[in-house]
N, CA, C, O and CB atoms as a CASP TS submission, in Angstrom:
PFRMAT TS
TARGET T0000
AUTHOR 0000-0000-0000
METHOD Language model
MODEL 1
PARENT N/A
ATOM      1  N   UNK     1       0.821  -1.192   0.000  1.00  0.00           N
ATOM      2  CA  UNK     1       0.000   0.000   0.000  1.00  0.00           C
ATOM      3  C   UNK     1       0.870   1.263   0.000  1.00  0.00           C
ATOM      4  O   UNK     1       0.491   2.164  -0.749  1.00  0.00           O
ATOM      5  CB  UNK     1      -0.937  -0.006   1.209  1.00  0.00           C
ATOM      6  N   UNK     2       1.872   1.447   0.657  1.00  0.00           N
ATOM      7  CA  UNK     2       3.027   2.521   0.710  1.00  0.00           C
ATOM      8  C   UNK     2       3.117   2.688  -0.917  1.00  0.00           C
ATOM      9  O   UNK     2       2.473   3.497  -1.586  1.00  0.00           O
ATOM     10  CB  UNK     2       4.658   1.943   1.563  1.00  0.00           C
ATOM     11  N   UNK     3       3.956   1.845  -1.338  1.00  0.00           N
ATOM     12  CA  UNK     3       4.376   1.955  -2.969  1.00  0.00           C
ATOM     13  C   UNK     3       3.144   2.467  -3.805  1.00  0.00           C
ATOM     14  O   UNK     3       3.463   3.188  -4.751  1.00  0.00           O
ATOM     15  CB  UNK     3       4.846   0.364  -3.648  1.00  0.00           C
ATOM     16  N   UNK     4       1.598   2.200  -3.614  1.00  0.00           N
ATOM     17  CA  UNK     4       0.728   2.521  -4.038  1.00  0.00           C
ATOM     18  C   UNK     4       0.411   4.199  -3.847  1.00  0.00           C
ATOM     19  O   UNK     4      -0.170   4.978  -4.602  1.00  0.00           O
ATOM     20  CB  UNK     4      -0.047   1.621  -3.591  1.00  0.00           C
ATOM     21  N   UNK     5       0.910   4.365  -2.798  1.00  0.00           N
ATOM     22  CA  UNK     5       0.446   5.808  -2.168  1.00  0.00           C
ATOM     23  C   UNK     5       1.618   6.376  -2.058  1.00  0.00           C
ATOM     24  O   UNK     5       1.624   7.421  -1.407  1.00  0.00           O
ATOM     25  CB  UNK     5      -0.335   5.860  -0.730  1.00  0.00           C
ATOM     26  N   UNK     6       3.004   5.874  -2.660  1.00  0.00           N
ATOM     27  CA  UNK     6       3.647   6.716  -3.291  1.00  0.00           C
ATOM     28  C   UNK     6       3.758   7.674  -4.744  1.00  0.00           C
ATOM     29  O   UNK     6       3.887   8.860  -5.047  1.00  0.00           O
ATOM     30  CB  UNK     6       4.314   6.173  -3.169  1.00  0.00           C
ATOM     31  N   UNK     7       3.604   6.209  -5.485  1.00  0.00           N
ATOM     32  CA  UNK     7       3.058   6.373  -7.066  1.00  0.00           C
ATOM     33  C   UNK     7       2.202   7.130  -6.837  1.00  0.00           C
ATOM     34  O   UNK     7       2.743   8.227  -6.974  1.00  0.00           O
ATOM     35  CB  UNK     7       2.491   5.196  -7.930  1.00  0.00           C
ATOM     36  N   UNK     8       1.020   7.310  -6.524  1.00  0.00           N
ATOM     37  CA  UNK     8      -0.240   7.870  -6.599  1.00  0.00           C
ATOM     38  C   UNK     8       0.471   9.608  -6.369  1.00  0.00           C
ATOM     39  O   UNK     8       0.188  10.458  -7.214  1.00  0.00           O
ATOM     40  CB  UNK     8      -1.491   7.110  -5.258  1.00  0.00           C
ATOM     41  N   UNK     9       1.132   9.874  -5.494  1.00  0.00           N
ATOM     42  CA  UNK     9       1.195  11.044  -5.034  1.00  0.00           C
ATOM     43  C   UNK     9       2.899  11.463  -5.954  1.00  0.00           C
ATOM     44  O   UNK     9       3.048  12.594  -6.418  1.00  0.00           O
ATOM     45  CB  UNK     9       1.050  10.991  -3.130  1.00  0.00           C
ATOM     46  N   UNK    10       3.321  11.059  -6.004  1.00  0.00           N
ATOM     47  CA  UNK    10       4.964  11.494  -7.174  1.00  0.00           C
ATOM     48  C   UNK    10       3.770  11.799  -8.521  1.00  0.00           C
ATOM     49  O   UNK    10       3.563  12.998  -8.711  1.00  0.00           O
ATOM     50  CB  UNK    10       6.676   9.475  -7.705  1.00  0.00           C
ATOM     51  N   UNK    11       2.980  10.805  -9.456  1.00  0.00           N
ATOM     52  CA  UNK    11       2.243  11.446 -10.241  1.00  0.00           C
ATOM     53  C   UNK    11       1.554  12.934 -10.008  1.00  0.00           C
ATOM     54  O   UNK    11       1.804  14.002 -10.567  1.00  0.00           O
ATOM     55  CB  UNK    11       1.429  10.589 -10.431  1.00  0.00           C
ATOM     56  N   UNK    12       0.693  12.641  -9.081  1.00  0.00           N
ATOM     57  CA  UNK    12       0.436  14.006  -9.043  1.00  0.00           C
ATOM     58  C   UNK    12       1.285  15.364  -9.113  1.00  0.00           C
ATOM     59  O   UNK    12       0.842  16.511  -9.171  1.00  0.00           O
ATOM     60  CB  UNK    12      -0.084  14.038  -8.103  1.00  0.00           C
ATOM     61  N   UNK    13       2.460  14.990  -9.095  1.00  0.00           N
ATOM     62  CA  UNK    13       3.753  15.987  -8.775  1.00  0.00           C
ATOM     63  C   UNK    13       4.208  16.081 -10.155  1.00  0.00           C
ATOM     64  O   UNK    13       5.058  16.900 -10.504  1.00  0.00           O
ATOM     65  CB  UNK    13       5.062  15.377  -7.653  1.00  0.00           C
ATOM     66  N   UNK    14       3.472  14.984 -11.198  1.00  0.00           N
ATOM     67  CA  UNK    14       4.224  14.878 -12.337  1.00  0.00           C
ATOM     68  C   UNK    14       5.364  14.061 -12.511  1.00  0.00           C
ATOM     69  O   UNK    14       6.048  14.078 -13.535  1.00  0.00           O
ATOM     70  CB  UNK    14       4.565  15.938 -12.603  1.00  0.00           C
ATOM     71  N   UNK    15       5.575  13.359 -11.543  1.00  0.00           N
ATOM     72  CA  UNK    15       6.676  12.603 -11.409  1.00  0.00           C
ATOM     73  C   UNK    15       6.646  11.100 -11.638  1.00  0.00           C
ATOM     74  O   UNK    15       5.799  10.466 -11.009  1.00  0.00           O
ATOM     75  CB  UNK    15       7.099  12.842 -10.232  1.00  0.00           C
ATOM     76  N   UNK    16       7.548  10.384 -12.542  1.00  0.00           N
ATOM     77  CA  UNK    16       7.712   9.140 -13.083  1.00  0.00           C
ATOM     78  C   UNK    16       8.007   8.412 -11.536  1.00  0.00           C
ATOM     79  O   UNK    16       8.185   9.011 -10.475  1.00  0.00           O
ATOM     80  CB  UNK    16       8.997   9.068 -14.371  1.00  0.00           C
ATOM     81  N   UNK    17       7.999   7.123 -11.741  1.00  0.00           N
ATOM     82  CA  UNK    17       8.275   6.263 -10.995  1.00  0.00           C
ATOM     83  C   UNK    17       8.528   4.881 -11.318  1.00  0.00           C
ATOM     84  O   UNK    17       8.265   4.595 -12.486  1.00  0.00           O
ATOM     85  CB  UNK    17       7.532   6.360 -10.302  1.00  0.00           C
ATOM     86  N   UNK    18       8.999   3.883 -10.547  1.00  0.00           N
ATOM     87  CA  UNK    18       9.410   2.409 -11.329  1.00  0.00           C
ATOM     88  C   UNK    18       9.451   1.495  -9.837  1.00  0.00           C
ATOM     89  O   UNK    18      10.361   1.790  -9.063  1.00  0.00           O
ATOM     90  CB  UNK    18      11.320   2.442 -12.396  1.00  0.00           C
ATOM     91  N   UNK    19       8.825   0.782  -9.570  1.00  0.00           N
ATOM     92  CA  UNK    19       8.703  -0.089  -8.278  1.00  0.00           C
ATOM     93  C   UNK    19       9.769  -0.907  -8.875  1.00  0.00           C
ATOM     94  O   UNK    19       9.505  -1.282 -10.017  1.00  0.00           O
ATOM     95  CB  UNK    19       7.139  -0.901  -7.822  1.00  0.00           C
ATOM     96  N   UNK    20      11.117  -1.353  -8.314  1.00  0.00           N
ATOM     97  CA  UNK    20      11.683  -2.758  -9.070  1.00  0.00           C
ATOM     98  C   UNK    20      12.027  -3.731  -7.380  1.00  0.00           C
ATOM     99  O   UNK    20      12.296  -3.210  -6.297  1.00  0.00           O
ATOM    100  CB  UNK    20      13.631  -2.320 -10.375  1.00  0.00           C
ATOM    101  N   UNK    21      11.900  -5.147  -7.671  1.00  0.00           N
ATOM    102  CA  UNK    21      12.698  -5.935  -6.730  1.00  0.00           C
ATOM    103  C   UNK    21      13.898  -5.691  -6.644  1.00  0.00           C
ATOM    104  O   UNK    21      14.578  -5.267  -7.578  1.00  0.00           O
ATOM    105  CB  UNK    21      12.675  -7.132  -6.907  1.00  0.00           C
ATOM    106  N   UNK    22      14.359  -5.964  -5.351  1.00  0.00           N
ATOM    107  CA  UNK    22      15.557  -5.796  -4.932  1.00  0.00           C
ATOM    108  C   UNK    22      16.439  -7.274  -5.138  1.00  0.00           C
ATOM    109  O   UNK    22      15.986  -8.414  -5.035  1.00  0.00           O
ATOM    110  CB  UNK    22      15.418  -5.261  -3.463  1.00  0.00           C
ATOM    111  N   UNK    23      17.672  -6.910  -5.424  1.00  0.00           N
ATOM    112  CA  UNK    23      18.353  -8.142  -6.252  1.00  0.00           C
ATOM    113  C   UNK    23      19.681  -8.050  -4.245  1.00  0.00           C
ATOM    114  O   UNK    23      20.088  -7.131  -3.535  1.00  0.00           O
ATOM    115  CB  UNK    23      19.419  -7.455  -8.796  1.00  0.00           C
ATOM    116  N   UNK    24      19.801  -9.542  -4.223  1.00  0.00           N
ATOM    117  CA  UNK    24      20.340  -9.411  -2.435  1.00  0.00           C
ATOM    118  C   UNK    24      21.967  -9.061  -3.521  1.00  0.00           C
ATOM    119  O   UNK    24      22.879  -8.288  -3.224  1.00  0.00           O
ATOM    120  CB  UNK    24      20.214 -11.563  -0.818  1.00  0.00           C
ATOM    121  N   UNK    25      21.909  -9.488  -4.133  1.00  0.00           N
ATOM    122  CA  UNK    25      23.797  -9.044  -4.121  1.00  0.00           C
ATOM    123  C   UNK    25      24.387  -7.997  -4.061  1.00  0.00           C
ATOM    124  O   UNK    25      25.605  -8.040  -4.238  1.00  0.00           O
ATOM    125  CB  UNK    25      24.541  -9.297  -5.147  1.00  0.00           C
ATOM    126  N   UNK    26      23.599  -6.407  -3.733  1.00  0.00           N
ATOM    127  CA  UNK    26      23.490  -5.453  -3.608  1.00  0.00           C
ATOM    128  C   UNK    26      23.453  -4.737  -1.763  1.00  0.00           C
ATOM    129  O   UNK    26      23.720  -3.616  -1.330  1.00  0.00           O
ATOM    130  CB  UNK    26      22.474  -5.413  -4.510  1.00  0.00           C
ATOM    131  N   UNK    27      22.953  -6.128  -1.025  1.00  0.00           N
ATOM    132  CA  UNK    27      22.101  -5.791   0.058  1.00  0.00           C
ATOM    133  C   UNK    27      23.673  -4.831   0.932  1.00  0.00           C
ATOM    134  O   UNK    27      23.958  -3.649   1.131  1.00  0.00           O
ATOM    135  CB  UNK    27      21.201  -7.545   0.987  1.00  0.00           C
ATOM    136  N   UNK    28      24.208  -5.935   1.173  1.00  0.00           N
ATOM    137  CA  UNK    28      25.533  -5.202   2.058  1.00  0.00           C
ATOM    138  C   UNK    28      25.864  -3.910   1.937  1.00  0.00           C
ATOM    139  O   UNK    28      25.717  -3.032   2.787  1.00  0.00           O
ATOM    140  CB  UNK    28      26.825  -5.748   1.770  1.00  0.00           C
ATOM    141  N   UNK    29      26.558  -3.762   0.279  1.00  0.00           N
ATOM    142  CA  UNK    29      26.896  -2.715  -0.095  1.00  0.00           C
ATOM    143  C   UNK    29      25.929  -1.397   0.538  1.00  0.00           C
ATOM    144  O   UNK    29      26.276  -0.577   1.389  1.00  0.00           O
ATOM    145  CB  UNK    29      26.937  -2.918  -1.499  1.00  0.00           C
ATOM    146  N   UNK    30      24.938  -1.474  -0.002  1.00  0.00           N
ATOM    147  CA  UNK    30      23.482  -0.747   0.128  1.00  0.00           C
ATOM    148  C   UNK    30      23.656  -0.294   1.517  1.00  0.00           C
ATOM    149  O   UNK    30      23.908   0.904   1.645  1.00  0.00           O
ATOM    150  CB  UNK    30      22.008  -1.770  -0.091  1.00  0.00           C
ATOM    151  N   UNK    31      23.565  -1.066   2.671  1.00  0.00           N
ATOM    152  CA  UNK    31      23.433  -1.089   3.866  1.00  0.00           C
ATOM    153  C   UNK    31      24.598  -0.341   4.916  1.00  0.00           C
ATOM    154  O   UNK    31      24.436   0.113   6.049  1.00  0.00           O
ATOM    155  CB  UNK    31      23.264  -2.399   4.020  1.00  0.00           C
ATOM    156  N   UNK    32      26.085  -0.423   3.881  1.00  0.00           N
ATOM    157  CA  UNK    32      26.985   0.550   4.105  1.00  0.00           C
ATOM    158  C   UNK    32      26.618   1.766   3.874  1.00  0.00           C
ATOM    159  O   UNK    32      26.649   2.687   4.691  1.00  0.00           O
ATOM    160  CB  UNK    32      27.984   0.372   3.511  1.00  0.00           C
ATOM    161  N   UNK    33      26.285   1.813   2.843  1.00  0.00           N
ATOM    162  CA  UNK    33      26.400   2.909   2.034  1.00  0.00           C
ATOM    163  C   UNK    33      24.971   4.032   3.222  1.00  0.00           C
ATOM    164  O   UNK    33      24.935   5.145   3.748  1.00  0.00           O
ATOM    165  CB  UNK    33      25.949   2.331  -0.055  1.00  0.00           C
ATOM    166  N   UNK    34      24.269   3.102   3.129  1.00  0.00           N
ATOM    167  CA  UNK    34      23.097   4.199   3.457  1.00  0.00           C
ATOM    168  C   UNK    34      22.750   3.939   5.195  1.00  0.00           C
ATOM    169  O   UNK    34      21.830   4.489   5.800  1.00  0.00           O
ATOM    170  CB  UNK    34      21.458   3.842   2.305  1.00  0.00           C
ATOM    171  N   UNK    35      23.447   3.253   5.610  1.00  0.00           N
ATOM    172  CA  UNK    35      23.792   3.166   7.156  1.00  0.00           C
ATOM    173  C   UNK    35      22.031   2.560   7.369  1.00  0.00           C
ATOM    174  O   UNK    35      21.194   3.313   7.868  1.00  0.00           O
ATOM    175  CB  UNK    35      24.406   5.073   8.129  1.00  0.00           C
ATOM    176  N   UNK    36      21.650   1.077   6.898  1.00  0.00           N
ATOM    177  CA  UNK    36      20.545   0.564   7.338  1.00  0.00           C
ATOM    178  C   UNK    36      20.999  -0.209   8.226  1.00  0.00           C
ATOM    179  O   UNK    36      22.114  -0.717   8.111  1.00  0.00           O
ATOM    180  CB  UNK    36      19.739   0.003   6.475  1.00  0.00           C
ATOM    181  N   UNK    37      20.021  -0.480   9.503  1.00  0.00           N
ATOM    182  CA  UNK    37      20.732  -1.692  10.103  1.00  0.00           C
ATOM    183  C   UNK    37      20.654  -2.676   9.606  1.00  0.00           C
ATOM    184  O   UNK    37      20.431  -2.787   8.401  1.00  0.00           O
ATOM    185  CB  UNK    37      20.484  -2.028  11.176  1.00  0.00           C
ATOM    186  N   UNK    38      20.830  -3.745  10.475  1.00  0.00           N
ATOM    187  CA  UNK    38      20.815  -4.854  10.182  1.00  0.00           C
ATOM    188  C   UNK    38      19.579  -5.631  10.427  1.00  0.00           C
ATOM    189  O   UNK    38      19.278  -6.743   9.993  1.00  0.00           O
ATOM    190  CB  UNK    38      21.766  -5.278  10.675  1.00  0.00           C
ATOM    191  N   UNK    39      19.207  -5.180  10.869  1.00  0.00           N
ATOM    192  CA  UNK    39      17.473  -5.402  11.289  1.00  0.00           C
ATOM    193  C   UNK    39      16.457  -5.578  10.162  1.00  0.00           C
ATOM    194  O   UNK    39      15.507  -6.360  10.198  1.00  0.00           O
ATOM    195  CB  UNK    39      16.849  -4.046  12.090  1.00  0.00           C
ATOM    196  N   UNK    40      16.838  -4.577   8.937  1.00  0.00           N
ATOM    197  CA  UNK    40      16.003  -4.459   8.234  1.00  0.00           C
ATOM    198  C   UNK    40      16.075  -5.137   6.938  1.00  0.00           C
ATOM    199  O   UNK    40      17.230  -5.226   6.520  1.00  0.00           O
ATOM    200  CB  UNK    40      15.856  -3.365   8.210  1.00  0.00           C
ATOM    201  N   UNK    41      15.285  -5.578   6.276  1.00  0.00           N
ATOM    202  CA  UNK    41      15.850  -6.216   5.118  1.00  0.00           C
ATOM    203  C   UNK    41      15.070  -5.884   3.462  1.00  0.00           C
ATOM    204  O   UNK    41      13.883  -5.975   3.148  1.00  0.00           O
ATOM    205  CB  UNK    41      15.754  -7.828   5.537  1.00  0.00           C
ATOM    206  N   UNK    42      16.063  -5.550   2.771  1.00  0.00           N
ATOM    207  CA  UNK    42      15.754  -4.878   1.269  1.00  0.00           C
ATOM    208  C   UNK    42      15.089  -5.924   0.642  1.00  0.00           C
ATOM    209  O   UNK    42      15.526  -7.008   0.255  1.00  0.00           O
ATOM    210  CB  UNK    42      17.098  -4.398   0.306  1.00  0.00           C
ATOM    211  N   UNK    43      13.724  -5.343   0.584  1.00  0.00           N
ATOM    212  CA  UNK    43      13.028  -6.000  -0.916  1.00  0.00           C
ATOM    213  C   UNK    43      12.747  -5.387  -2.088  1.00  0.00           C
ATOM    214  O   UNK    43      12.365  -6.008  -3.080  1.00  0.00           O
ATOM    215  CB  UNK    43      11.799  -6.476  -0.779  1.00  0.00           C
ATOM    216  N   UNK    44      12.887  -4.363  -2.057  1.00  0.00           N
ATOM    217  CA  UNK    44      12.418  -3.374  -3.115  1.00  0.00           C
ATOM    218  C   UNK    44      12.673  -1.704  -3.448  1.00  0.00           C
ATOM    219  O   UNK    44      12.236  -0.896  -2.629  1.00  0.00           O
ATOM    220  CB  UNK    44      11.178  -3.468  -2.933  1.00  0.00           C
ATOM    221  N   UNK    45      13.186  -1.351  -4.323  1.00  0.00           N
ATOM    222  CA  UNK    45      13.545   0.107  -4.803  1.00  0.00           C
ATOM    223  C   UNK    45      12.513   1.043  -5.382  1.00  0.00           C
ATOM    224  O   UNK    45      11.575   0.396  -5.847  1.00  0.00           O
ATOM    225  CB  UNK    45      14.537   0.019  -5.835  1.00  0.00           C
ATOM    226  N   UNK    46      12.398   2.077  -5.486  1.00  0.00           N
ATOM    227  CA  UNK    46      11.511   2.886  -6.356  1.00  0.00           C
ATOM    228  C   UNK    46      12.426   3.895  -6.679  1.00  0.00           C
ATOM    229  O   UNK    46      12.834   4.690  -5.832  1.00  0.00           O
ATOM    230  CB  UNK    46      10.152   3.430  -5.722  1.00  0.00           C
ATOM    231  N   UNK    47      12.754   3.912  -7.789  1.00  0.00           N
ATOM    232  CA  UNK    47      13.444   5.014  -8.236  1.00  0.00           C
ATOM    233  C   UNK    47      12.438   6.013  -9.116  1.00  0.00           C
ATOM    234  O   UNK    47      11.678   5.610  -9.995  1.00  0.00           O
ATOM    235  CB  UNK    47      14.684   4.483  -9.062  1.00  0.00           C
ATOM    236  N   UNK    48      12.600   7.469  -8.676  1.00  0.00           N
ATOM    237  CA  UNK    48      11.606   8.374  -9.587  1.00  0.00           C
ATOM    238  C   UNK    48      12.550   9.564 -10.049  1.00  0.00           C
ATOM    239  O   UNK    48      13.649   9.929  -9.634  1.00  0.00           O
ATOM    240  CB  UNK    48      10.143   9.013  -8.667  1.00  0.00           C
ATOM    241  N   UNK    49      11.839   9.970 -10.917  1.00  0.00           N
ATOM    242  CA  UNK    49      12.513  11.339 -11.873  1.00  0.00           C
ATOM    243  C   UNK    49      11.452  11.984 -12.846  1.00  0.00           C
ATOM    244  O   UNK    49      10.283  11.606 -12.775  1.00  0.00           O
ATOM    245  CB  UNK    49      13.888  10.796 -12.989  1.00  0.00           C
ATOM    246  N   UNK    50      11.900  13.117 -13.912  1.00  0.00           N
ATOM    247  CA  UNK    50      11.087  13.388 -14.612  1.00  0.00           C
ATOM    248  C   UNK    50      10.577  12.405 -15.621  1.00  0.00           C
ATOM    249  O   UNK    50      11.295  11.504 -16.055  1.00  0.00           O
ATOM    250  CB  UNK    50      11.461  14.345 -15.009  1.00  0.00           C
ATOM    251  N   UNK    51       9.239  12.595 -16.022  1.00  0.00           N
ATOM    252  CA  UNK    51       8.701  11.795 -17.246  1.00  0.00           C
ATOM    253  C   UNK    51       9.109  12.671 -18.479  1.00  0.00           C
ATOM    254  O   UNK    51       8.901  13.854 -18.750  1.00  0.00           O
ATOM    255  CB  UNK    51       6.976  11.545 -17.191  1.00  0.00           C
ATOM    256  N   UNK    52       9.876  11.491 -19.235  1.00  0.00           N
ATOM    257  CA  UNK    52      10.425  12.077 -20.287  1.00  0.00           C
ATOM    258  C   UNK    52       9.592  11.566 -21.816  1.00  0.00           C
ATOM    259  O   UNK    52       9.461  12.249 -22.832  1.00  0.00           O
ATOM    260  CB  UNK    52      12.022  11.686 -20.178  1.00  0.00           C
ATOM    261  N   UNK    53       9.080  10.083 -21.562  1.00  0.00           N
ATOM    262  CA  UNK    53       8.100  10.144 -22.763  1.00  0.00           C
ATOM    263  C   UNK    53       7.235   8.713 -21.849  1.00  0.00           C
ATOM    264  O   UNK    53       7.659   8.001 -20.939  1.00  0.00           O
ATOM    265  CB  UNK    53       8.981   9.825 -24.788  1.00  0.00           C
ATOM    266  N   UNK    54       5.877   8.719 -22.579  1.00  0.00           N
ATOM    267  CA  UNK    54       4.762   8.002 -21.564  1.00  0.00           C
ATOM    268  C   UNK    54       5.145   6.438 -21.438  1.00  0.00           C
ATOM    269  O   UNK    54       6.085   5.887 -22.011  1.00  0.00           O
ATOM    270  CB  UNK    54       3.048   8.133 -22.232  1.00  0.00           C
ATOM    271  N   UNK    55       4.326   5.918 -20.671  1.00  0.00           N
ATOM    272  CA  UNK    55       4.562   4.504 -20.632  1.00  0.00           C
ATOM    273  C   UNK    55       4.185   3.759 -21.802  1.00  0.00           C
ATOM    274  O   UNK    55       3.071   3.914 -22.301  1.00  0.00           O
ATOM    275  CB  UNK    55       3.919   3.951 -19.564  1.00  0.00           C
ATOM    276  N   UNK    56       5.055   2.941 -22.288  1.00  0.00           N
ATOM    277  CA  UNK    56       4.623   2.241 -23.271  1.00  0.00           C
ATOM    278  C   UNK    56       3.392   1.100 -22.716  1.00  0.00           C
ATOM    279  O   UNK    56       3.099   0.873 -21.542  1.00  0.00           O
ATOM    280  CB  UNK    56       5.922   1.617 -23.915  1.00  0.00           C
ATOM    281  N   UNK    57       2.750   0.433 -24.038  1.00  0.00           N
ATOM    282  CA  UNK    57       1.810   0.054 -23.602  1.00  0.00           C
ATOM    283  C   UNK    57       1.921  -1.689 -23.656  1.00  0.00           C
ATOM    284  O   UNK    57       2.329  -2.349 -24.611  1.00  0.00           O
ATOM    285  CB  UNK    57       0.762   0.782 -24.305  1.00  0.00           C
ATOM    286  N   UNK    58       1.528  -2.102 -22.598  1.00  0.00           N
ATOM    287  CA  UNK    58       2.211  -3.639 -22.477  1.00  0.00           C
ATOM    288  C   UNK    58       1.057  -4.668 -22.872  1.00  0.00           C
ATOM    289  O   UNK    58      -0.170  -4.620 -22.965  1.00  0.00           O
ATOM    290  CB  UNK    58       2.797  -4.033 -20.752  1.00  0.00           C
ATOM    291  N   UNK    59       1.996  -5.563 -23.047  1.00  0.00           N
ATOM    292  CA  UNK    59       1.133  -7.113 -23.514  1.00  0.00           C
ATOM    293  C   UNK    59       1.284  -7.998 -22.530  1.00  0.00           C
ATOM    294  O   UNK    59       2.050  -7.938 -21.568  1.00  0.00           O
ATOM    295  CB  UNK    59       1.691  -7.968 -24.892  1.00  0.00           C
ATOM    296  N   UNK    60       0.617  -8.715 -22.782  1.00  0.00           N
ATOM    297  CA  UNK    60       0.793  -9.913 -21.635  1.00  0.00           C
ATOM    298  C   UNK    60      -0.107 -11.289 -22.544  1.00  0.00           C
ATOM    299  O   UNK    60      -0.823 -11.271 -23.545  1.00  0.00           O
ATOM    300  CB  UNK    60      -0.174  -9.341 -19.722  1.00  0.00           C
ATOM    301  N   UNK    61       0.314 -12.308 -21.699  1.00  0.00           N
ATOM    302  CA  UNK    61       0.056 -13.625 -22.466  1.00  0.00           C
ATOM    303  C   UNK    61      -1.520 -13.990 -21.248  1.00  0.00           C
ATOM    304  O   UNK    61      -1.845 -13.647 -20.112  1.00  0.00           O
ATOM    305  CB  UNK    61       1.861 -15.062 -22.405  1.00  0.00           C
ATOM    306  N   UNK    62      -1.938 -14.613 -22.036  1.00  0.00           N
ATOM    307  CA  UNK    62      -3.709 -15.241 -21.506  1.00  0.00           C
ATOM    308  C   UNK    62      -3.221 -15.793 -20.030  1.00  0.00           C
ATOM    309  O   UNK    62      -2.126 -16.338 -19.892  1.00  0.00           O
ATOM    310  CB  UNK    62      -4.610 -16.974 -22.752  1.00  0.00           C
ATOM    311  N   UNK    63      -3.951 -15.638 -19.172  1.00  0.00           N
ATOM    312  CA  UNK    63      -3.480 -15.970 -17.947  1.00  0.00           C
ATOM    313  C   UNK    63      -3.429 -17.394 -17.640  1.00  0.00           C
ATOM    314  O   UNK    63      -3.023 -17.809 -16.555  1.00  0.00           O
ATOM    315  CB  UNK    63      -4.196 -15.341 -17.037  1.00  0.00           C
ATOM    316  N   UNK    64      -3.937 -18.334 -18.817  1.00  0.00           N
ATOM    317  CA  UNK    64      -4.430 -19.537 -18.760  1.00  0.00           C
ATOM    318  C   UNK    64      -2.934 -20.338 -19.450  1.00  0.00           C
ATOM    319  O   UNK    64      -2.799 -21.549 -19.623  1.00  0.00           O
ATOM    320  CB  UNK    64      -6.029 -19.639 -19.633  1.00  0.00           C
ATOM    321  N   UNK    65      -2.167 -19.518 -19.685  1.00  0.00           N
ATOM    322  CA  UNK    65      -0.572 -19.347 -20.431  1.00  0.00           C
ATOM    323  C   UNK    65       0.182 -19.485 -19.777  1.00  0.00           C
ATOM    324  O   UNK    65       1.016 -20.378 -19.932  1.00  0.00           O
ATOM    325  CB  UNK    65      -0.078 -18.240 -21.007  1.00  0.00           C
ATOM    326  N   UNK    66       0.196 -18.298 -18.356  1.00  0.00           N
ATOM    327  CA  UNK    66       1.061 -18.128 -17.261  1.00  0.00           C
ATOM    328  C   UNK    66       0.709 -18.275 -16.265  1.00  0.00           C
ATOM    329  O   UNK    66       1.404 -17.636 -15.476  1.00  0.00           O
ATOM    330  CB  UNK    66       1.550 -17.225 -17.139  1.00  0.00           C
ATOM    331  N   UNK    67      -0.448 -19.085 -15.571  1.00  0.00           N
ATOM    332  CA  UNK    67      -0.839 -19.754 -14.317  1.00  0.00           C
ATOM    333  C   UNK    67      -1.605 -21.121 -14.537  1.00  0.00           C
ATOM    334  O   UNK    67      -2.524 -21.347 -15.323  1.00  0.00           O
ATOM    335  CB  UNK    67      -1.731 -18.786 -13.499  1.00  0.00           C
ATOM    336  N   UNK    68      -0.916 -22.075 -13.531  1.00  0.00           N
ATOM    337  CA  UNK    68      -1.782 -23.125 -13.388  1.00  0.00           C
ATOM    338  C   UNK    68      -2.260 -23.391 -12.013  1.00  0.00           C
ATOM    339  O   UNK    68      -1.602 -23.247 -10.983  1.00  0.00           O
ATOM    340  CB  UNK    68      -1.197 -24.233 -13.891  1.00  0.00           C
ATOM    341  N   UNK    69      -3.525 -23.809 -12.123  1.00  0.00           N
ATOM    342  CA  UNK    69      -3.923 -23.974 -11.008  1.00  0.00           C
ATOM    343  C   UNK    69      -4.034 -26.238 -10.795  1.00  0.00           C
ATOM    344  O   UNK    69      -4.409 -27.008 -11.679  1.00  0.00           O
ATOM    345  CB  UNK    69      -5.540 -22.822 -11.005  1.00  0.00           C
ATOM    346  N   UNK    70      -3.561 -26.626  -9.360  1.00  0.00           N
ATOM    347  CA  UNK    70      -2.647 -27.974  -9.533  1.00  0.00           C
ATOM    348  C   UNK    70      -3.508 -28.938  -8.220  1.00  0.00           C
ATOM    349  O   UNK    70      -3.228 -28.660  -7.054  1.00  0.00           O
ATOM    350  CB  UNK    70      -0.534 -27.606  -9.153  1.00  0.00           C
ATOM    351  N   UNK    71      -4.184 -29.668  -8.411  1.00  0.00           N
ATOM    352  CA  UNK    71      -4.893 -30.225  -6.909  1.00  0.00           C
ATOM    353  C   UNK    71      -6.496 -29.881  -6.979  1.00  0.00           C
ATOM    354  O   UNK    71      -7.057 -29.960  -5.886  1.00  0.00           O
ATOM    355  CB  UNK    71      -4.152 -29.295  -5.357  1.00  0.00           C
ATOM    356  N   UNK    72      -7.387 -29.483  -8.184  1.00  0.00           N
ATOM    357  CA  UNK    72      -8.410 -29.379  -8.035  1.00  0.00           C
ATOM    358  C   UNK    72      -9.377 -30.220  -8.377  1.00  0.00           C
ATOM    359  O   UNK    72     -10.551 -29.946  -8.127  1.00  0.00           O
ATOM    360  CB  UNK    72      -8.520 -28.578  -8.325  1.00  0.00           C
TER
END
């Protein structure tokens, strides 16, 4: 919900945004760098900036393509 009600509010500002997963081979470094403890643990980035041209428009495959449902 955060990431939701970030996006929501950087748009309004006019501002791009990009939710991505966090990849761990990064985590340490990261955690130096930006003094997180150790307590906490990286799942995810949002990097934002200006919108420079719109979102392209995506495809996706039939959901019956990319999910199975297994035990019914």
């Amino acid at each position: 919900m955060h990431q939701y009600a970030m996006w929501t509010e950087l748009r309004t500002l006019n501002v791009g945004a990009n939710l991505q997963h966090y990849n761990p081979l990064v985590d340490e470094d990261a955690a130096k760098a930006y003094a997180i403890p150790d307590s906490w643990e990286l799942v995810a980035q949002m990097p934002f900036g200006n919108i420079v041209a719109p979102a392209g428009e995506k495809t996706y495959q039939p959901v019956s393509e990319r999910m199975k449902v297994l035990g019914l």
